[in-house]
C-alpha positions in Angstrom: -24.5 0.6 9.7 -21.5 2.0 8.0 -18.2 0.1 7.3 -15.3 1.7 9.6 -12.2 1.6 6.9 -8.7 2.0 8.8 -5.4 3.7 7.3 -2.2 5.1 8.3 -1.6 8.6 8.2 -3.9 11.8 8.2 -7.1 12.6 6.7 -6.5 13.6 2.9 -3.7 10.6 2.8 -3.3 8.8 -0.5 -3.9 5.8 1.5 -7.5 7.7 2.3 -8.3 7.8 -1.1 -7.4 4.0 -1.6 -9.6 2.9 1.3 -12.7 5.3 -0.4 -11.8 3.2 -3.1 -11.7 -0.1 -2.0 -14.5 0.2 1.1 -16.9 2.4 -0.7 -17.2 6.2 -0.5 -19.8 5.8 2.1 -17.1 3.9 4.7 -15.8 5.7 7.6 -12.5 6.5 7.2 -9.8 5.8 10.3 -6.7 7.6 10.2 -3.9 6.0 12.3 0.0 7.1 13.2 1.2 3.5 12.3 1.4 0.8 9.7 0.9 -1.5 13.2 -1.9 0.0 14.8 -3.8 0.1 11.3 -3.2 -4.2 11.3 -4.4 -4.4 15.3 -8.2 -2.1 14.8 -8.8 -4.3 12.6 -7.6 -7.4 14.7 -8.7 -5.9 17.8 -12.4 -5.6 15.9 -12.3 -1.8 16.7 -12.7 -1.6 12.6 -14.1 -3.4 10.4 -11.6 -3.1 7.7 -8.0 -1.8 7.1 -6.3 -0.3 3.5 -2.5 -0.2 3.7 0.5 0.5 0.7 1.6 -3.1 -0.1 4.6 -1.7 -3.1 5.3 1.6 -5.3 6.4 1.7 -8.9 9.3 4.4 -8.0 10.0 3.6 -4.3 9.4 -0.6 -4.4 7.9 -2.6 -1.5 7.0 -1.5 1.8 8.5 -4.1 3.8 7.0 -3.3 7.5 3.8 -4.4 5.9 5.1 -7.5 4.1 6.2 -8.3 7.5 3.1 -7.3 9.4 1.0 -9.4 6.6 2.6 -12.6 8.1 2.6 -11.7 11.7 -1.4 -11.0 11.8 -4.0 -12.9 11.1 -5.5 -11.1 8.2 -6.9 -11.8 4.6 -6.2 -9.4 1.8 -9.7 -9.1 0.1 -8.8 -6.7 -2.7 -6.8 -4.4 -4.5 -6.0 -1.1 -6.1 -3.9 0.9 -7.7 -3.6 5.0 -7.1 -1.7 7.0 -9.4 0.1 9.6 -6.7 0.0 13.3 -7.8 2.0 15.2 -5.2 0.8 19.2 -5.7 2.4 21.9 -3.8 -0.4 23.2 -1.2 -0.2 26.0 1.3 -2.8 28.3 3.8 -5.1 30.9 1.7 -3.8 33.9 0.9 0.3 32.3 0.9 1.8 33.2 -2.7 4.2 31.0 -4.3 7.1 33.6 -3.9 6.5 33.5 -0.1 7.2 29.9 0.5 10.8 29.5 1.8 10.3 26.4 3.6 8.3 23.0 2.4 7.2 20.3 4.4 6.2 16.8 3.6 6.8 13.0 3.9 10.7 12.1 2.9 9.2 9.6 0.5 7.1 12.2 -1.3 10.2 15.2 -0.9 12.5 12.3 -3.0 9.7 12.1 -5.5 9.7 16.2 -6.0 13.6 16.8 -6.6 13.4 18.1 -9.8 10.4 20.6 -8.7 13.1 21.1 -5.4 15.9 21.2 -7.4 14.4 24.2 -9.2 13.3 26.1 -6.6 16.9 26.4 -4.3 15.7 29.1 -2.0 13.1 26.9 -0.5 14.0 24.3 2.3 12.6 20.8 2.3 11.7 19.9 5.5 11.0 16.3 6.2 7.3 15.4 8.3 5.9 12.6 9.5 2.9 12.4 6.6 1.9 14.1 3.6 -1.5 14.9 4.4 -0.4 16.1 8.4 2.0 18.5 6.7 -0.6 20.4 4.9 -2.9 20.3 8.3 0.5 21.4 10.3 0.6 24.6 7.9 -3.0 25.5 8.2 -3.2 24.9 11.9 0.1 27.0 12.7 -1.0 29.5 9.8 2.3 29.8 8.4 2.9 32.4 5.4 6.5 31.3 4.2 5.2 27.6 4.3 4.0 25.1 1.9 3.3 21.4 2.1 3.3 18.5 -0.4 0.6 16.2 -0.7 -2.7 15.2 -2.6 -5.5 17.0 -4.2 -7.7 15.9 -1.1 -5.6 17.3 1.6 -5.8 20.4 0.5 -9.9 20.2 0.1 -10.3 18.8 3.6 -8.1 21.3 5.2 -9.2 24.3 3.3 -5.8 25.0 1.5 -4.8 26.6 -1.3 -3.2 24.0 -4.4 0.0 26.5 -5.8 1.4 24.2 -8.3 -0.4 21.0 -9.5 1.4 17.4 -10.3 5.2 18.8 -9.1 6.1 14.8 -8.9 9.2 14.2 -10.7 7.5 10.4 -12.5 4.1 10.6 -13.4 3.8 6.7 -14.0 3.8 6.9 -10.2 1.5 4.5 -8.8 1.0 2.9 -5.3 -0.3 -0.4 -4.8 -3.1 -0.8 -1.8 -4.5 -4.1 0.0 -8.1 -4.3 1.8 -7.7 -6.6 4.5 -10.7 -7.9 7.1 -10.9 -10.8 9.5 -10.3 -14.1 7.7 -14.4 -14.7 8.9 -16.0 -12.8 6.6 -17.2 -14.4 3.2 -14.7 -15.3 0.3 -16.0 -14.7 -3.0 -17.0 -17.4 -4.7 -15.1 -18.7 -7.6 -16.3 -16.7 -10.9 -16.1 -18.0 -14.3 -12.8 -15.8 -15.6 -10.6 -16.8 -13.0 -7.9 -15.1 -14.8 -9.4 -12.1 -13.2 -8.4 -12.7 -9.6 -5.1 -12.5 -7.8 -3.8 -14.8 -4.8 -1.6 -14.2 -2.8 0.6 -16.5 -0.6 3.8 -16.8 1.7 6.1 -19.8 1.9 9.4 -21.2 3.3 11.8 -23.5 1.6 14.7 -25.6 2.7 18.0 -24.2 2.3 19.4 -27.1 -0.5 20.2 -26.2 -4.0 17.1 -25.9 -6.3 14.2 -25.6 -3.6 13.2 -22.3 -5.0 13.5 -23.3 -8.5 11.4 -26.3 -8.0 8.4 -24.3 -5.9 8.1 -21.6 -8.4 8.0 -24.7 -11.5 4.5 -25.5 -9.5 3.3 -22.2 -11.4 5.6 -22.5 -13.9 4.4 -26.2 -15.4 0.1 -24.7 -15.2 0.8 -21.7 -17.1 -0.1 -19.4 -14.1 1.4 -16.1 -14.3 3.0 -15.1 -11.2 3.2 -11.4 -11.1 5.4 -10.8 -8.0 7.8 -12.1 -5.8 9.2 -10.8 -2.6 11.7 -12.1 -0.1 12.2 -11.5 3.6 14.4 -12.4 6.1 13.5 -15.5 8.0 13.4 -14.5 12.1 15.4 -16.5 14.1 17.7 -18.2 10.9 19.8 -16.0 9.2 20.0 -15.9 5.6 17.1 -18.0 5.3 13.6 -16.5 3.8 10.3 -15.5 3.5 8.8 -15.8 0.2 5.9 -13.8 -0.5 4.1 -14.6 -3.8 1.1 -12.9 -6.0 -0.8 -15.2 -9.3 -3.6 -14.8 -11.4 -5.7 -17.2 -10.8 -8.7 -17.9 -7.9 -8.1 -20.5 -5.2 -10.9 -22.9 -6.6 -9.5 -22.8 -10.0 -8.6 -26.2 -11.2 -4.6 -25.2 -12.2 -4.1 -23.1 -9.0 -5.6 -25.7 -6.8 -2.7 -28.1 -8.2 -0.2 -25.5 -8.2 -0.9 -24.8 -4.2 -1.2 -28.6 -3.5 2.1 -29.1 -5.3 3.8 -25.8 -3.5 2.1 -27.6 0.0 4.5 -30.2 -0.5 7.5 -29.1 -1.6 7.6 -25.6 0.9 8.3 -26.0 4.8 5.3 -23.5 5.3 2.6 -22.1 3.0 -0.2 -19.9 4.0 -2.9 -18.5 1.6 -2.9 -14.5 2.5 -5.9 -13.5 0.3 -7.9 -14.0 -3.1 -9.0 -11.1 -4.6 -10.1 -9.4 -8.3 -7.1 -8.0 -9.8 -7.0 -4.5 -9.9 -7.0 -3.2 -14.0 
């Protein structure tokens, strides 16, 4: 029986291409309108499995989902990365010189400004997804209309790519999470450790040095931590969330210690997932 893979967005979303990624090519891919309802299928059991954006080189972390990452009970079981090529895509038979107007997501139209820039007669128009802007233009058949999205969107909808790679960074890379019910099997500890990432969430008193002292837990076993992320606490303000990535695997030795010694010194820790590193 085939793996159902949630995501949000349309089919031919770089979030698709992370899930194919991540779930296998032979999972079946379910496209969502929100970051929340992608969390709940899963949740809910309605799928089996979910991919969502976690933080991008150029635009940084996407904070609904650190926030959603606490709220439901999920484990992160792996990760990749996707290097995002944004291509300029319109219905068969449009010509470049046409296009007056060009649709796409505001995150993807910010990472286009210099292909914009150069091109003042055409209006960006911000939509609600990449991918659903290049199925908008097909659907409507629009001939002074162009979209911006991936290489996929324009295979699934039968469009037509006008310019390739018009993104403004090309060391422009998204970061995904796979995330399933916290039943399913952990792997088991392999021999390079170094190879796996965990992930975790904690609180801290609000007295000098609390943060200091939790991060020395990594610090003092020479594991590399290679991210940190606050949030705002609910309910105390200017308090925080502290959301934490290391290489290392959960039965390791070191990062054993270093989460025992974190357990004592946070007000709240909670493992969110152990997974090979992404390369």
């Amino acid at each position: 029986m085939k793996r159902s893979v949630s995501f949000q967005g349309e089919l031919g979303a770089f979030s698709q291409v992370a899930a194919m990624s991540l779930a296998g090519e032979e999972a079946t891919p379910v496209p969502l309108p929100a970051f929340q309802d992608v969390f709940e299928s899963v949740v809910n059991g309605k799928c089996d499995a979910a991919v969502i954006p976690i933080e991008n080189t150029l635009h940084g972390s996407i904070h609904e989902n650190y926030d959603h990452l606490l709220r439901f009970d999920l484990v992160i079981r792996g990760e990749t990365f996707v290097r995002i090529v944004h291509n300029l895509i319109a219905p068969p038979g449009v010509r470049f010189s046409a296009v007056r107007r060009i649709y796409s997501h505001p995150v993807a139209l910010n990472q286009c400004r210099h292909f914009l820039e150069a091109n003042p007669g055409c209006q960006k128009i911000p939509f609600y997804d990449t991918a659903g802007s290049v199925k908008m233009v097909i659907e409507e058949g629009l001939k002074d209309a162009a979209a911006i999205a991936s290489g996929t969107a324009a295979e699934i909808y039968g469009a037509k790519i006008l310019k390739k790679s018009i993104e403004d960074d090309r060391a422009n890379y998204t970061r995904f999470f796979l995330l399933e019910r916290p039943g399913n099997v952990a792997p088991e500890a392999p021999i390079q450790t170094n190879k796996y990432k965990t992930s975790v969430v904690f609180t801290v008193k609000n007295v000098p040095g609390a943060l200091f002292k939790c991060l020395s837990a990594f610090a003092l076993r020479d594991l590399n931590m290679t991210k940190i992320e606050s949030r705002p606490l609910r309910g105390k303000p200017w308090e925080y969330l502290f959301y934490l990535d290391f290489l290392g695997h959960v039965e390791d030795k070191a990062s054993r210690n270093a989460l025992n010694h974190l357990g004592e010194l946070a007000d709240m820790l909670r493992v969110l997932g152990c997974y090979p590193a992404a390369r």
